[in-house]
N, CA and C atoms as an extended XYZ file, in Angstrom:
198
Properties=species:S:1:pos:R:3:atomname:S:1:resname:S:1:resid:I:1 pbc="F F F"
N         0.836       -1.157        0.000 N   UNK     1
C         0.000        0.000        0.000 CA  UNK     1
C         0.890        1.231        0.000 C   UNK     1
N         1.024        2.476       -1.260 N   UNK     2
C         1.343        3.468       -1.009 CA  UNK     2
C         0.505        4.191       -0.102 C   UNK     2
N         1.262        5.259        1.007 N   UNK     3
C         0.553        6.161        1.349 CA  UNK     3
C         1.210        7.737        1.248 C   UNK     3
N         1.222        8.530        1.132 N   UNK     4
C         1.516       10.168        1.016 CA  UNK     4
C         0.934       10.952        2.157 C   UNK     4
N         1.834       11.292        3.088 N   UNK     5
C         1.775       12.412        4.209 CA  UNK     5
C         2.631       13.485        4.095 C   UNK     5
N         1.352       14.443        4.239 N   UNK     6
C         2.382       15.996        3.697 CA  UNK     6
C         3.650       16.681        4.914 C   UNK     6
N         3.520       16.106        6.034 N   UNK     7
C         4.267       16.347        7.502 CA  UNK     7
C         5.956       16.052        6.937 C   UNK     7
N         6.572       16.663        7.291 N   UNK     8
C         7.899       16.704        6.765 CA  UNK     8
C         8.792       15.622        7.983 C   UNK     8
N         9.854       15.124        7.220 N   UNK     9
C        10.191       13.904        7.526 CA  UNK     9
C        11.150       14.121        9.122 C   UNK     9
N        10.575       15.184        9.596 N   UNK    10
C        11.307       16.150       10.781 CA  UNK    10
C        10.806       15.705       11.975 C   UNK    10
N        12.120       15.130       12.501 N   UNK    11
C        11.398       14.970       14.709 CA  UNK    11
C        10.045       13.683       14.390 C   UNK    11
N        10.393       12.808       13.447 N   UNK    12
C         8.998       11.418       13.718 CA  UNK    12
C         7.742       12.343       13.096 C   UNK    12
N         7.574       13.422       12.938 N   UNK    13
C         6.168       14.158       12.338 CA  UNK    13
C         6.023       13.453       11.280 C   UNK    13
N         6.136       12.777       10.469 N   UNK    14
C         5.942       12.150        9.319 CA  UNK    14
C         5.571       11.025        9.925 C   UNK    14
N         6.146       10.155       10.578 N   UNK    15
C         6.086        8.652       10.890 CA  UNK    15
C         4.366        9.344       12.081 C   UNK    15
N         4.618       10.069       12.743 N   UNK    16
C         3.110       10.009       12.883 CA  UNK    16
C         2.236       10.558       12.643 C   UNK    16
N         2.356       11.442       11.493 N   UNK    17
C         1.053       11.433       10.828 CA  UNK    17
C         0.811        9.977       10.263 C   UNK    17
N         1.241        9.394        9.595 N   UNK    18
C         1.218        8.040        9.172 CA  UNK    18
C         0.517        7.559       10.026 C   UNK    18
N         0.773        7.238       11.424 N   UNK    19
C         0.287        6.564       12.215 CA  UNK    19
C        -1.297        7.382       12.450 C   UNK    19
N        -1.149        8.398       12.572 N   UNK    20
C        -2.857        9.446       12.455 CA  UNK    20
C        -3.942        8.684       11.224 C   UNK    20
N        -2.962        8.821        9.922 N   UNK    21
C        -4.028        8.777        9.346 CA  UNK    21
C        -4.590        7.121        9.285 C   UNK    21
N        -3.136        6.024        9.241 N   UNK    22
C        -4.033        4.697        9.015 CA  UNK    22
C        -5.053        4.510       10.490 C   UNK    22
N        -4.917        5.122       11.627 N   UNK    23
C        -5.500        5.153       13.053 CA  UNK    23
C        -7.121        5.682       12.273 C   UNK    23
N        -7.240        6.751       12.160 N   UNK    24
C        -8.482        7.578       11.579 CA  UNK    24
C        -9.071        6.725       10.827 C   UNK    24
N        -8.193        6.252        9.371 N   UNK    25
C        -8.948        5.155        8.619 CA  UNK    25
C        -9.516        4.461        8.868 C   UNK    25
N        -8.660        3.215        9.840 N   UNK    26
C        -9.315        1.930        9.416 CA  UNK    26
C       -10.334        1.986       11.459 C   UNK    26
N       -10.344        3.660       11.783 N   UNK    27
C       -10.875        3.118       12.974 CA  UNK    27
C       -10.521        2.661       14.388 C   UNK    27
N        -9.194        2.336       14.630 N   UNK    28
C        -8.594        2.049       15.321 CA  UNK    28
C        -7.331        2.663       16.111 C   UNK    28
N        -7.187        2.627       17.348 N   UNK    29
C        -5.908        3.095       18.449 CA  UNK    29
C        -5.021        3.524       17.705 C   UNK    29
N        -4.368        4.413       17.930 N   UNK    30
C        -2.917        4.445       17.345 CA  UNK    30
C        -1.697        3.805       18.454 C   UNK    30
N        -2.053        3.346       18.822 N   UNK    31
C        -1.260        2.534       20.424 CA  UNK    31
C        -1.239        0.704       19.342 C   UNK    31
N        -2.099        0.664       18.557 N   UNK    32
C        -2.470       -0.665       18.003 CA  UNK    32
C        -1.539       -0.417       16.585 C   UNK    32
N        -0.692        0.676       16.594 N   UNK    33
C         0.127        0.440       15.118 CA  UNK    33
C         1.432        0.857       15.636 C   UNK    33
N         2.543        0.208       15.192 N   UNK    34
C         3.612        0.042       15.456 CA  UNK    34
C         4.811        0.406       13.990 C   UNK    34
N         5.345        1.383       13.932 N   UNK    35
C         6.216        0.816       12.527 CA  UNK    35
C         7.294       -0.017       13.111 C   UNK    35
N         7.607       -1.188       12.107 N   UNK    36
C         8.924       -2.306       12.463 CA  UNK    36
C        10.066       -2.077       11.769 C   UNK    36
N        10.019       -1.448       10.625 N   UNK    37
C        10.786       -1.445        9.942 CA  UNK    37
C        11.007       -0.113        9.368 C   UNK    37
N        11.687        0.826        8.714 N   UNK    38
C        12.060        2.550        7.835 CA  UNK    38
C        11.718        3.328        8.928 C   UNK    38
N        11.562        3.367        9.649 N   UNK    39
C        11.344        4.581       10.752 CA  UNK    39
C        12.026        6.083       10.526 C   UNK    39
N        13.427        5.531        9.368 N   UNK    40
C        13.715        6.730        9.269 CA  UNK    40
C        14.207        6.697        8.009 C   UNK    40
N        13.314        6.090        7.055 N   UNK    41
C        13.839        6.158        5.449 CA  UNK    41
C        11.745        6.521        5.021 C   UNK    41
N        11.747        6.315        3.574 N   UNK    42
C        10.639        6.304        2.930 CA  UNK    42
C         9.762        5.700        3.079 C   UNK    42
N        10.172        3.880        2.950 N   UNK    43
C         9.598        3.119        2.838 CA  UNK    43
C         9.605        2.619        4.221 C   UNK    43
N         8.074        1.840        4.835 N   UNK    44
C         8.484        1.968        5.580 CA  UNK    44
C         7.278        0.043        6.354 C   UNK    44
N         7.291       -0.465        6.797 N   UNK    45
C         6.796       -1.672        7.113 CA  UNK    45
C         6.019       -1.129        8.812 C   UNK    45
N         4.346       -1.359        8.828 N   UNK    46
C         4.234       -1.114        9.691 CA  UNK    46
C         3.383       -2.453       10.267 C   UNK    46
N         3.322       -2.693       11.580 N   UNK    47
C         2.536       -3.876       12.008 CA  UNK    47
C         0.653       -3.309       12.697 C   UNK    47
N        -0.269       -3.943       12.503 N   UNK    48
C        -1.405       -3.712       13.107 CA  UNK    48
C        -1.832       -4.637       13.894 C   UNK    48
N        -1.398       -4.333       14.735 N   UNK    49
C        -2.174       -5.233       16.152 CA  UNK    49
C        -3.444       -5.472       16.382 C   UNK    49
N        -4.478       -5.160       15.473 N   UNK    50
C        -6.264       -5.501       15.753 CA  UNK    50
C        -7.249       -6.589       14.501 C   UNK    50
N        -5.943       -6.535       13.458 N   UNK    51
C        -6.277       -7.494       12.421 CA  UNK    51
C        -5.856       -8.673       12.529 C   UNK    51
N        -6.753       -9.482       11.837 N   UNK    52
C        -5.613      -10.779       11.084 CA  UNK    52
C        -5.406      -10.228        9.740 C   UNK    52
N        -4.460      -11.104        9.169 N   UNK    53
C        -4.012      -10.474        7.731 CA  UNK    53
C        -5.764      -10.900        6.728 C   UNK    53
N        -5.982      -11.960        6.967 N   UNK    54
C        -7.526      -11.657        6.470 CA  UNK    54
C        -8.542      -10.410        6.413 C   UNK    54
N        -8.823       -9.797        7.551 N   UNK    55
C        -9.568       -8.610        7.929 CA  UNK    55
C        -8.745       -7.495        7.364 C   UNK    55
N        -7.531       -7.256        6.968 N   UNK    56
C        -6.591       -6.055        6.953 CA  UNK    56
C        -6.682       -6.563        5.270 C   UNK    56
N        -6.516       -7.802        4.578 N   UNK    57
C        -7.023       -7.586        3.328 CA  UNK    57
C        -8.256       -6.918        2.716 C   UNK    57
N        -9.714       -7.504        3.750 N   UNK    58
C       -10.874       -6.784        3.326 CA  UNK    58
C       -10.930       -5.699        3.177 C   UNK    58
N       -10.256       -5.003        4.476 N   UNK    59
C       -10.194       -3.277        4.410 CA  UNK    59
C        -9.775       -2.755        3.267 C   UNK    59
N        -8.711       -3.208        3.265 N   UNK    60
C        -7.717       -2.576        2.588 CA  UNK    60
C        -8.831       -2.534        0.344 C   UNK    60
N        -9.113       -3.598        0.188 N   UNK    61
C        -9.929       -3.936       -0.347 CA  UNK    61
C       -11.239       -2.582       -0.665 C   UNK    61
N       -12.001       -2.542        0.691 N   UNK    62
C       -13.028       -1.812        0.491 CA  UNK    62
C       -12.459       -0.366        0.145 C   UNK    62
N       -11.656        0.082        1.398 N   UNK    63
C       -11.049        1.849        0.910 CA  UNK    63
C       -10.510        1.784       -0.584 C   UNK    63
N        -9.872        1.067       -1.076 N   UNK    64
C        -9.425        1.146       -2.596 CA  UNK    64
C       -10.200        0.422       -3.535 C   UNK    64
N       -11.689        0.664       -2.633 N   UNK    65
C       -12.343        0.566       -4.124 CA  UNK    65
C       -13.324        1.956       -4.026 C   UNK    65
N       -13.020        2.779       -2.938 N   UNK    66
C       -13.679        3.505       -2.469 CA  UNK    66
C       -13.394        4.968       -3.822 C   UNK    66
């Protein structure tokens, strides 16, 4: 999944808006998303603690058909 946050890559403001907006999206804690991996590059691997990878396919599914 690409995502685009306009917060500049300054002091984690980027890494959490990221965390704002998939939180807002899909509904859920931001305490329930974790990044594991780029924390301080582009790309970046994050984990969701409230899905199975089943349920996080559907979503993901419905918003991009949205």
């Amino acid at each position: 999944m690409k995502v685009r946050v306009s917060a500049p890559p300054v002091d984690g403001s980027a890494n959490s808006a990221l965390i704002e907006l998939i939180a807002s999206t899909f509904h859920i804690r931001k305490s329930a998303i974790m990044i594991v991996s780029g924390e301080h590059s582009r790309d970046k691997i994050v984990e969701i603690e409230c899905f199975t990878m089943d349920e996080l396919h559907q979503l993901l599914t419905k918003y991009s058909a949205e």
